[in-house]
C-alpha positions as CSV (number, residue, x, y, z in Angstrom):
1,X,-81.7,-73.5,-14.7
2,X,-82.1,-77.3,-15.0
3,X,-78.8,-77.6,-16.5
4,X,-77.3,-75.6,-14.0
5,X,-78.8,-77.3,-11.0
6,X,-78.0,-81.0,-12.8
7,X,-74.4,-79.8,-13.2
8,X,-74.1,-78.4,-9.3
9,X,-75.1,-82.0,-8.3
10,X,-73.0,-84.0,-10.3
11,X,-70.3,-81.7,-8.9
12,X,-71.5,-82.0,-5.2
13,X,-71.9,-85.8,-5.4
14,X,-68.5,-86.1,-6.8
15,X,-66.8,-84.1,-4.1
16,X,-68.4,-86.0,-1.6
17,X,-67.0,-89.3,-3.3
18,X,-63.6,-87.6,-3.1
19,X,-64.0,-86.8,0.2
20,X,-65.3,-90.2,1.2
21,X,-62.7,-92.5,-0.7
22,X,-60.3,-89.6,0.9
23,X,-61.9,-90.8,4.5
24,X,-62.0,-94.4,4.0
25,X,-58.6,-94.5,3.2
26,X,-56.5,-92.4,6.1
27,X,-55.4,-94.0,8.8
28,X,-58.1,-92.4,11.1
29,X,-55.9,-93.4,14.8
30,X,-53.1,-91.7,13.5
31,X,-55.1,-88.7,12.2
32,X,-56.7,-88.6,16.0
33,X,-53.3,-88.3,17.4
34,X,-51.8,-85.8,15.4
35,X,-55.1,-84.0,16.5
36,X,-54.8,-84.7,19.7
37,X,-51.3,-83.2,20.1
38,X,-51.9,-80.1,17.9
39,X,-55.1,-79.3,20.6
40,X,-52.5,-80.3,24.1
41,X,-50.2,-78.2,22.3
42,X,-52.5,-75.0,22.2
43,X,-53.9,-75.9,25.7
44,X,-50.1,-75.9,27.1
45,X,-48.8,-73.2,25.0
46,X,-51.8,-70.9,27.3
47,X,-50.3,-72.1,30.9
48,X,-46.7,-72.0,29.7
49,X,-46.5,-68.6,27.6
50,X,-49.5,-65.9,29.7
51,X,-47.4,-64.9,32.5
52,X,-43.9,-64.6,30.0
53,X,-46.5,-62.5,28.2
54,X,-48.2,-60.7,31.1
55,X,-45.3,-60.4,33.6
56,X,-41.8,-60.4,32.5
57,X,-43.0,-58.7,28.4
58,X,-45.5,-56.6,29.4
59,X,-47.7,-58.0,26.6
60,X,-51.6,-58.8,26.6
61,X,-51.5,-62.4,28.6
62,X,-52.5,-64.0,25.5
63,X,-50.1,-63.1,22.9
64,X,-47.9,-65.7,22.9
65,X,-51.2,-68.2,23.0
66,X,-52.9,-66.1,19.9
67,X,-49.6,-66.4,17.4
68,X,-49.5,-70.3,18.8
69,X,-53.3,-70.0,17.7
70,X,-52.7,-68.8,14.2
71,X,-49.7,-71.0,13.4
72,X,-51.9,-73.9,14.6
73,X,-54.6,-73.3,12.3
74,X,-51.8,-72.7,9.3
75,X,-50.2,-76.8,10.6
76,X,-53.1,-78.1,11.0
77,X,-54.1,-76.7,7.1
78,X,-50.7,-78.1,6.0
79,X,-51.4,-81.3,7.2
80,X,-54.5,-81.9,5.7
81,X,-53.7,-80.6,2.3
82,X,-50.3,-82.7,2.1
83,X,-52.4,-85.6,3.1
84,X,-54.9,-85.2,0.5
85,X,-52.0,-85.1,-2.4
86,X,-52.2,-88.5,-4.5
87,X,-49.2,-90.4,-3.1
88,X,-47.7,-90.6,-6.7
89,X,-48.1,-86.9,-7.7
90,X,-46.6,-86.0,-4.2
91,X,-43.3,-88.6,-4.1
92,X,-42.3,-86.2,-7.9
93,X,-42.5,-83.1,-5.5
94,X,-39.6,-84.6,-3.4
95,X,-36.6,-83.4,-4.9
96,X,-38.3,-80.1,-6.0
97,X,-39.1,-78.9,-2.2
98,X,-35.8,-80.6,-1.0
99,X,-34.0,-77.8,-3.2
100,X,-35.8,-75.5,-2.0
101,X,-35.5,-76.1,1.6
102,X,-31.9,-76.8,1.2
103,X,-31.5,-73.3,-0.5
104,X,-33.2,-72.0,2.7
105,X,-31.0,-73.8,4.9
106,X,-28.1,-72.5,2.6
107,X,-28.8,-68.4,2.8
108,X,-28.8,-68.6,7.2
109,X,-25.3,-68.0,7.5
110,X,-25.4,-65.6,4.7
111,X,-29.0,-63.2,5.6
112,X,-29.9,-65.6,8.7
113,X,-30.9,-63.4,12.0
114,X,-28.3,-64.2,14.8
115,X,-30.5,-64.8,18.1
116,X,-28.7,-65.8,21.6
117,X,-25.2,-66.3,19.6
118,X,-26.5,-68.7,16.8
119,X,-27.7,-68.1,13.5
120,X,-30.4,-70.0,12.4
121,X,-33.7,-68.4,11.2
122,X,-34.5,-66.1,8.4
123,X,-36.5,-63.2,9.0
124,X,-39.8,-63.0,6.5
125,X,-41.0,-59.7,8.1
126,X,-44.3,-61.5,9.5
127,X,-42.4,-64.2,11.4
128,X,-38.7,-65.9,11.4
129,X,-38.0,-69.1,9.9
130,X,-35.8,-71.7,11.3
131,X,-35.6,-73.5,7.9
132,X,-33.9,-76.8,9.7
133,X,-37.6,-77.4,11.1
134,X,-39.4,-77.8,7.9
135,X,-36.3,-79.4,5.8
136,X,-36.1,-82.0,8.4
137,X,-38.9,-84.3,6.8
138,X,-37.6,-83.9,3.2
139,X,-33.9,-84.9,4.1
140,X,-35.5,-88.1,5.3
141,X,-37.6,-88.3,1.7
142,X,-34.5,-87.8,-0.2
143,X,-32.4,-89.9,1.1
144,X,-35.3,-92.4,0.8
145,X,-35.3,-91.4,-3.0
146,X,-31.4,-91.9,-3.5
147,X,-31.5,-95.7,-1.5
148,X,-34.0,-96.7,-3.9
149,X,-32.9,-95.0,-7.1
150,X,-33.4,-98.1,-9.7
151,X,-29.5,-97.7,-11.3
152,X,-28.4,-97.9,-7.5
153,X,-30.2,-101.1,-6.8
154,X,-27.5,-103.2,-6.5
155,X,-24.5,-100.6,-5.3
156,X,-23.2,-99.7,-2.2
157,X,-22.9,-96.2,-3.8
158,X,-26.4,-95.1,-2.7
159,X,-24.7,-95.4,1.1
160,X,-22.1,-93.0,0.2
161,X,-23.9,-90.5,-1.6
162,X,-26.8,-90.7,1.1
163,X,-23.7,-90.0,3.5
164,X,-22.4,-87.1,1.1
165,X,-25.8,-85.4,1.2
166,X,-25.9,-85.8,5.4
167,X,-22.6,-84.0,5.4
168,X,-23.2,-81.1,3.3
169,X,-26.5,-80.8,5.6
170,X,-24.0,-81.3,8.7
171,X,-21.8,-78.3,7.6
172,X,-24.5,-76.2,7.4
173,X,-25.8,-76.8,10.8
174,X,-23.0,-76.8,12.6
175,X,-21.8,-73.5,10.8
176,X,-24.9,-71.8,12.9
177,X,-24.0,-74.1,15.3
178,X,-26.6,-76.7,16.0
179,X,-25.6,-79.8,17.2
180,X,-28.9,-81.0,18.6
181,X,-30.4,-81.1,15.1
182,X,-27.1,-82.6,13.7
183,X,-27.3,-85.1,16.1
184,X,-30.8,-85.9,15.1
185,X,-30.6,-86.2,11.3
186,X,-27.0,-88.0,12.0
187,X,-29.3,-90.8,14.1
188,X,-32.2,-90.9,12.0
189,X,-30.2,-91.3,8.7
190,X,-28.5,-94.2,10.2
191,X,-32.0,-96.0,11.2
192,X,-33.0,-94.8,7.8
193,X,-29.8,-96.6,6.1
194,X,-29.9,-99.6,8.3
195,X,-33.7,-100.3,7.5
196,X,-32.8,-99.8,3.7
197,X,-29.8,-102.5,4.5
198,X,-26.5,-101.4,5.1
199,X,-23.9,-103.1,6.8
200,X,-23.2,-103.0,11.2
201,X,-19.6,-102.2,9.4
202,X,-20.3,-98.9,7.7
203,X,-22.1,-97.9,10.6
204,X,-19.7,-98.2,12.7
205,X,-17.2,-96.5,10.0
206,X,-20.0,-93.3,9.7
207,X,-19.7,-93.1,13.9
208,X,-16.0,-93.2,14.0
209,X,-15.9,-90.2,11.2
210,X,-18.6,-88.4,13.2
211,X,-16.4,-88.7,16.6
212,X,-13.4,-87.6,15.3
213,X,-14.7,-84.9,13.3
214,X,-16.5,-83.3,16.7
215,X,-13.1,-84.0,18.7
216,X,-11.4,-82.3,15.5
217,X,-13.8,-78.7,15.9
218,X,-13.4,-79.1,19.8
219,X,-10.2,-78.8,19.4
220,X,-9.4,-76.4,17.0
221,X,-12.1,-74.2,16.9
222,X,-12.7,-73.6,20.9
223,X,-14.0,-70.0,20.3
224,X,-16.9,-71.5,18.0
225,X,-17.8,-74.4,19.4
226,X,-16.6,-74.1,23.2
227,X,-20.4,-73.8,24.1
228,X,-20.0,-77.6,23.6
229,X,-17.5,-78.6,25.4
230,X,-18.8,-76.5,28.5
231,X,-22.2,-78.4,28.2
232,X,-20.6,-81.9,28.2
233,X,-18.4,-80.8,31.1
234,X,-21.5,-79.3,32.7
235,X,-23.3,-82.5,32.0
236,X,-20.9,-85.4,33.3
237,X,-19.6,-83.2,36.4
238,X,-22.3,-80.5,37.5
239,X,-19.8,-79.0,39.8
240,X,-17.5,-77.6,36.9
241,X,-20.3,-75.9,34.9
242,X,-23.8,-74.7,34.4
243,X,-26.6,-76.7,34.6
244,X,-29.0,-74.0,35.9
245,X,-31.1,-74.8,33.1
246,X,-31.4,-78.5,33.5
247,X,-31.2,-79.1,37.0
248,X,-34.0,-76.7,37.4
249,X,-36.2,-78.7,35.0
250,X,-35.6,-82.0,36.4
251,X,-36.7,-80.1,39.7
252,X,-39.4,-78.7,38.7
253,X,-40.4,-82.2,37.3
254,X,-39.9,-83.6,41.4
255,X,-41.8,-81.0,42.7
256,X,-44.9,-82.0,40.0
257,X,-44.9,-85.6,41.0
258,X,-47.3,-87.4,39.5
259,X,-50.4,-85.3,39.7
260,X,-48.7,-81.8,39.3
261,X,-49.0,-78.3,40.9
262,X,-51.9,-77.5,39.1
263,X,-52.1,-75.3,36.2
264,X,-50.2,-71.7,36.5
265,X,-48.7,-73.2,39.9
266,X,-45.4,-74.0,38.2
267,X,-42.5,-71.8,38.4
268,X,-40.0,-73.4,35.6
269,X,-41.2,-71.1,33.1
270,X,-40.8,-68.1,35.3
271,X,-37.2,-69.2,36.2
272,X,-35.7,-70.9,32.7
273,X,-35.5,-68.7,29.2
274,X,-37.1,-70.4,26.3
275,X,-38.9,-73.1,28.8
276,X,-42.1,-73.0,26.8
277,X,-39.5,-74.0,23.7
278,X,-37.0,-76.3,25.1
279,X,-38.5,-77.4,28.2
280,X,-42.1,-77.6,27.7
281,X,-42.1,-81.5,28.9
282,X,-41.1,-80.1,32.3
283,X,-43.3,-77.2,32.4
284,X,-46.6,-79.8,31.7
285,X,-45.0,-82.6,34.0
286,X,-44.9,-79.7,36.8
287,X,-47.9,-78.4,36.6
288,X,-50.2,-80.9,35.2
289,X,-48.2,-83.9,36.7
290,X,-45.7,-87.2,35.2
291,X,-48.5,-89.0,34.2
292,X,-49.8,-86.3,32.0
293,X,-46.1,-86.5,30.3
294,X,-45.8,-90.5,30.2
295,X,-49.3,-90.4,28.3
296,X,-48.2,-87.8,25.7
297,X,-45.2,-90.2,25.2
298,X,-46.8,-93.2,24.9
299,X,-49.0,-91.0,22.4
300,X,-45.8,-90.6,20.4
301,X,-45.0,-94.1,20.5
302,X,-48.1,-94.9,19.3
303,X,-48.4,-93.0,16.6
304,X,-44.4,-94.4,15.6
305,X,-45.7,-98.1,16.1
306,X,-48.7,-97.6,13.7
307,X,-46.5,-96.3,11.3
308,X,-43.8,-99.3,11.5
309,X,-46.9,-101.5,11.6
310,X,-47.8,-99.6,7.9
311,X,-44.4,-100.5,6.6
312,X,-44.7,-104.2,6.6
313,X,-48.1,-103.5,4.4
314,X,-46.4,-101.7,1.7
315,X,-44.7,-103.2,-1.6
316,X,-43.5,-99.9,-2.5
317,X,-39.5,-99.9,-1.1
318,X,-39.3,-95.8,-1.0
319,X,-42.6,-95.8,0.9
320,X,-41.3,-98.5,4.0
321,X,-38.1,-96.5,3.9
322,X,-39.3,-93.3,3.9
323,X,-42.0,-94.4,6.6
324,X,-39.2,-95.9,8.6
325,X,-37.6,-92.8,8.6
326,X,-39.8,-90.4,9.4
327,X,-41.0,-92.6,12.8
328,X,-37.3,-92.9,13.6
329,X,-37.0,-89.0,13.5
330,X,-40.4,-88.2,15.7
331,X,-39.4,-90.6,18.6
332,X,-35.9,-89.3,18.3
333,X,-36.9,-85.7,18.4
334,X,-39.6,-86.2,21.1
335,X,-36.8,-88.1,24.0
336,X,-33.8,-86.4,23.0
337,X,-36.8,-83.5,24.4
338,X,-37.7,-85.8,27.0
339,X,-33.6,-87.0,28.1
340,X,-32.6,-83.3,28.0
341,X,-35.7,-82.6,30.4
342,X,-34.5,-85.0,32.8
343,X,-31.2,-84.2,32.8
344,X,-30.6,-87.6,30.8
345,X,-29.2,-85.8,28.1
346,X,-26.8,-83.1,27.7
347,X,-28.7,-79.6,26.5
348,X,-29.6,-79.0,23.4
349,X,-32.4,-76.6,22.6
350,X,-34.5,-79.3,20.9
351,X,-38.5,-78.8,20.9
352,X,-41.4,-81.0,21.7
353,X,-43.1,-81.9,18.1
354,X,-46.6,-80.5,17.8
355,X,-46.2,-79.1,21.8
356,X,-43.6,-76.7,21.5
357,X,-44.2,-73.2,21.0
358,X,-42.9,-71.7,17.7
359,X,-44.2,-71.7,14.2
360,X,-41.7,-73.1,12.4
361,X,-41.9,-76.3,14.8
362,X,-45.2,-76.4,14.5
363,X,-45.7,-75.9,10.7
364,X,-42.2,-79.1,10.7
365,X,-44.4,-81.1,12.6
366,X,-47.4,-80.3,10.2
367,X,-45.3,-81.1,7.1
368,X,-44.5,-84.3,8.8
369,X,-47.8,-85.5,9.5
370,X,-48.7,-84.7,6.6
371,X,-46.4,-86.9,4.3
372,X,-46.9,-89.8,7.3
373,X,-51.0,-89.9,6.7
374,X,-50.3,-89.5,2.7
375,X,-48.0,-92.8,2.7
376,X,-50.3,-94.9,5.2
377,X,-53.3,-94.0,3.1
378,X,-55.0,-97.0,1.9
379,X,-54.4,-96.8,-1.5
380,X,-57.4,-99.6,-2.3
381,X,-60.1,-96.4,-1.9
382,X,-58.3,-94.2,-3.4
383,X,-58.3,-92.9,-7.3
384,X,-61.4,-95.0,-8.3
């Protein structure tokens, strides 16, 4: 029994100097945002999703909110645990969950459920998968990996086959189509590359191939991708298309003002299909009011400025790069949102991170939070 009992607190006293090295060393602000927007995203998910639920789907007022609930809880676990991973064991994991996820991304147009005219999530029974959302991070991470590769250290090759690996990701996307998250990994990889030190020229050059390939499936696939077209037409003159969608949001974004409605009193997310998805910025600045948004930007920006701030603290080049990236793609993601909300922005069906319904969102947003409070970790408390 003594040995026993000696044995249970050696093992509870080292825990809790896991635990407390584990503490010490996050980046507890960041950790408090993420937080903050997984617990703004449950509280809007409740005034945005209970009269779809109630009213228009003749569901129990909180359905939406309860599967919003439970993916929550399964982010929030993701997180953590990817958080917790020692940095060195979890940069060897890369390349193995980039396969996978790029597998994933691969079998859409081949099993992928076709939803609205596009085809982008798998069906797992339980719950789709848009595999895009969770890939996302690990794109950034590998291309990361392949700019700091030691035999590429001193050739511009690492720039072309970073380039090559953003293509085949390209085709795959715009196969289901989805041109808001093309757009998005197009701009973040060239922050990514830039930071990692690639010339203005080849910049330019990647652009130029990027306009002319759009103008080339425009053109000569119309049936595909006219969707396109009619949204930029749409977009720079409202009298030849629809902008239903976005001039209802911007709207509904007047009528909030700065101290909102009040909460229910919005009618955006009666009106607009998928408004709890793609216009959720609109739906909180309507009801809740703009200030409400403009804080859960600056939120955002702060969590993207501590995370630059890290960069210049770390000797390791595949952590600065990969840190680089992964802020470039949250504050891209979060005002492409915001610019297609007010009617800045073409449309593009691109969610809120951490605020938007929908599991596979959520559980991207997790996965990216995760890997962002794993490389700002200070490493000095860790591994004693």
């Amino acid at each position: 029994m003594c040995l026993k009992s000696c044995v249970g607190n050696m093992l509870e006293k080292s825990i809790k100097y896991k635990f407390t090295n584990f503490w010490r060393g996050m980046d507890k602000k960041i950790l408090l945002c993420f937080f903050i927007l997984f617990f703004l995203g449950l509280f809007f998910s409740f005034s945005s999703t209970s009269s779809l639920a109630g009213e228009r789907l003749n569901k129990n007022y909180y359905f939406f909110f309860t599967k919003h609930f439970v993916f929550t809880l399964i982010a929030v676990s993701i997180m953590i645990i990817i958080s917790t991973i020692k940095t060195e064991i979890f940069i060897k994991l890369v390349m193995p969950i980039f396969i996978v996820c790029f597998m994933l991304l691969a079998l859409v147009p081949i099993i992928g459920v076709e939803v609205k005219g596009a085809k982008r999530w798998l069906d797992f029974y339980f719950f789709r998968l848009q595999p895009i959302e969770i890939f996302k991070p690990f794109f950034i991470l590998m291309t990361a990996k392949i700019l700091t590769y030691e035999k590429f250290k001193n050739s511009q090759i690492k720039y072309f086959l970073s380039f090559i690996l953003l293509c085949s990701v390209i085709i795959l996307l715009i196969d289901q189509p989805d041109l808001g998250q093309s757009m998005l990994l197009t701009f973040s990889w060239v922050a990514t590359v830039f930071v990692a030190g690639v010339s203005l020229i080849y910049i330019l050059i990647i652009f130029s191939i990027f306009l002319i390939s759009l103008t080339t499936l425009l053109l000569y696939l119309p049936e595909k991708f006219g969707y396109i077209t009619n949204r930029l037409i749409a977009f720079f003159d409202p009298n030849q298309g629809d902008q239903f969608q976005s001039s209802s949001a911007l709207e509904a974004i007047k009528l909030g003002g700065l101290t909102g409605q009040g909460m229910g009193e919005g009618v955006l997310k009666e009106s607009v299909p998928e408004a709890h998805t793609d216009y959720v910025i609109a739906v909180i600045s309507e009801e809740f009011g703009s200030l409400v948004s403009i804080i859960i930007l600056i939120i955002f920006l702060y969590i993207s400025f501590r995370i630059i701030k890290n960069c210049f603290n770390q000797d390791n080049e595949f952590l600065r790069i990969s840190l680089s990236g992964l802020a470039t793609l949250l504050i891209f993601q979060t005002f492409i949102h915001a610019g297609v909300n007010t009617n800045l922005l073409p449309t593009t069906g691109m969610t809120l991170p951490f605020l938007s319904y929908g599991g596979s969102s959520l559980i991207g947003s997790a996965i990216l939070a995760g890997i962002v409070l794993n490389y700002t970790k200070n490493k000095s408390y860790l591994y004693d």
